[in-house]
VMD Tcl script that draws the C-alpha trace (Angstrom):
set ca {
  {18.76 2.71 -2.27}
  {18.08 1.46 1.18}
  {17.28 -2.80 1.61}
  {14.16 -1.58 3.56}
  {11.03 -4.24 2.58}
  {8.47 -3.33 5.58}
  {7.12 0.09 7.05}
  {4.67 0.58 9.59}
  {2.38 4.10 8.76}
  {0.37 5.39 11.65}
  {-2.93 6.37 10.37}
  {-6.18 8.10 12.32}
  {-9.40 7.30 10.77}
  {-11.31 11.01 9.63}
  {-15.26 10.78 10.12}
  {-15.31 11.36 6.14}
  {-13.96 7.95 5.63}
  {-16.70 6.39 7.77}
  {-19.94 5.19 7.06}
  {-23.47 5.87 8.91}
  {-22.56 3.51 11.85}
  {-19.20 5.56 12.61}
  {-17.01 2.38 10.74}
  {-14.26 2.96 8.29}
  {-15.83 2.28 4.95}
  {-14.40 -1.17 3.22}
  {-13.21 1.23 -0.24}
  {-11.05 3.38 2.55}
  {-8.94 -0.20 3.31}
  {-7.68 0.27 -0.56}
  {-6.83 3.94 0.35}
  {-5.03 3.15 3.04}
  {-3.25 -0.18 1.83}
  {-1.79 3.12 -1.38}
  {-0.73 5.56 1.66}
  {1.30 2.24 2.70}
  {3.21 1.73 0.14}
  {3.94 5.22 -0.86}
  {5.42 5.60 2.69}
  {7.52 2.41 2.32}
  {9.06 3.65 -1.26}
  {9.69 7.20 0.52}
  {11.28 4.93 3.47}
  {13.40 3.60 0.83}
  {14.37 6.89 -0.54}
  {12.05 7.28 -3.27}
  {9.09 9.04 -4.30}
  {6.06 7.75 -6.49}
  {6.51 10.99 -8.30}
  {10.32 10.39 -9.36}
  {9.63 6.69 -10.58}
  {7.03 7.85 -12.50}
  {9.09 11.00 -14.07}
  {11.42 8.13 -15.10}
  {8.66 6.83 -17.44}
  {8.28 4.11 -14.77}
  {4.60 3.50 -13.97}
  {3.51 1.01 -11.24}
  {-0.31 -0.11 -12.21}
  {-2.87 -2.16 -9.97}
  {-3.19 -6.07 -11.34}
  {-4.54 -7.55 -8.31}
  {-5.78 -6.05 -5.26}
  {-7.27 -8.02 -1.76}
  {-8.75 -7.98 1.54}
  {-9.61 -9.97 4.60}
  {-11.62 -7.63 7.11}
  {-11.77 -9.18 10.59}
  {-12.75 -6.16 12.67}
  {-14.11 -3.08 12.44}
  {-11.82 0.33 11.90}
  {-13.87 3.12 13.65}
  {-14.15 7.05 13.63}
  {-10.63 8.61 15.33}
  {-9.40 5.28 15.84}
  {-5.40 5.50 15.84}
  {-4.34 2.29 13.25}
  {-1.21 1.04 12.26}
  {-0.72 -0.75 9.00}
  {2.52 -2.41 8.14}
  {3.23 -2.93 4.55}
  {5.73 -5.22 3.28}
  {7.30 -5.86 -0.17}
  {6.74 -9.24 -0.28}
  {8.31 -10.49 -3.32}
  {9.64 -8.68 -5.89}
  {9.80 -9.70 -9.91}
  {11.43 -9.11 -12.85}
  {8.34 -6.87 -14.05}
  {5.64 -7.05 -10.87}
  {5.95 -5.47 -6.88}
  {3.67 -8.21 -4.56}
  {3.01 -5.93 -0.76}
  {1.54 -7.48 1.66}
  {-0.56 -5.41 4.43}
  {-1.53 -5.99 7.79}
  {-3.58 -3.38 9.44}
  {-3.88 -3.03 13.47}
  {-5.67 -1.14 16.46}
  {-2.87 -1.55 19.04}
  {-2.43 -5.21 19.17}
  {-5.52 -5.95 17.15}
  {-5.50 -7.69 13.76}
  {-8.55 -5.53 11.87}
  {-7.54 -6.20 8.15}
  {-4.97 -8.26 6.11}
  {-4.32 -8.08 2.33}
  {-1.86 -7.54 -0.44}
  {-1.57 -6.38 -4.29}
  {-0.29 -7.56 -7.24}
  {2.01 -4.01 -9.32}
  {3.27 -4.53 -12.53}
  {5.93 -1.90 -14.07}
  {4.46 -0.53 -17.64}
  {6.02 2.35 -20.18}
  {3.87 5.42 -20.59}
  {2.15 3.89 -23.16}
  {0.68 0.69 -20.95}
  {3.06 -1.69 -21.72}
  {4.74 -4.12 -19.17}
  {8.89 -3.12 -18.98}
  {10.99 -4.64 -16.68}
  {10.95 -2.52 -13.50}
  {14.13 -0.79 -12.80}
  {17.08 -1.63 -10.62}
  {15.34 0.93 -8.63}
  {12.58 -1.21 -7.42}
  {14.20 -4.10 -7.01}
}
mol new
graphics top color blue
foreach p $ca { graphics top sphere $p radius 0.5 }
foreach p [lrange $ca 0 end-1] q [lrange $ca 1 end] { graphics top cylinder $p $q radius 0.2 }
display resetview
């Protein structure tokens, strides 16, 4: 598995994920903040689907974000996701989404590894 912790996705915002005034809708941050870290397990040499036929299954404990400026119909954004820190059971990424040079957005999310049946398990060597 590679040591990669940080990706940068290259994202154009669709008119379907804007509101009336042409802006990125705030639910469509979450969206993109998933497409980040699917792209930086991929990077790594993983898919979601292939941790998750494993009976490894990475669920949503804490989720945030700081909007400073506006996203905005066919803008072309880049958001870097990082694996922050990584636990015996929980994945913390951080995100940090940009208009060229342009802070719009920061946040990060909280993962913790469960079994099929919802419990918390130790995430595998995998992951780590």
């Amino acid at each position: 598995m590679s040591d990669i912790i940080e990706h940068a996705t290259e994202i154009r915002v669709r008119y379907a994920e804007t509101d009336r005034m042409g802006l990125l809708h705030h639910a469509n941050y979450f969206v993109y903040f998933e497409m980040g870290r699917t792209e930086l397990l991929r990077a790594r040499g993983l898919t979601y689907k292939e941790v998750e036929d494993a009976g490894h299954f990475l669920v949503i404990i804490e989720i945030a974000c700081k909007f400073k400026r506006p996203a905005h119909y066919d803008d072309l954004l880049t958001l870097r996701t990082t694996a922050a820190r990584v636990t015996h059971v929980k994945i913390v990424h951080e995100y940090r989404l940009y208009r060229g040079e342009t802070l719009l957005a920061e946040g990060h999310s909280v993962l913790a590894c469960v079994d099929r049946a919802g419990k918390p398990q130790a995430l595998p060597e995998l992951l780590r």
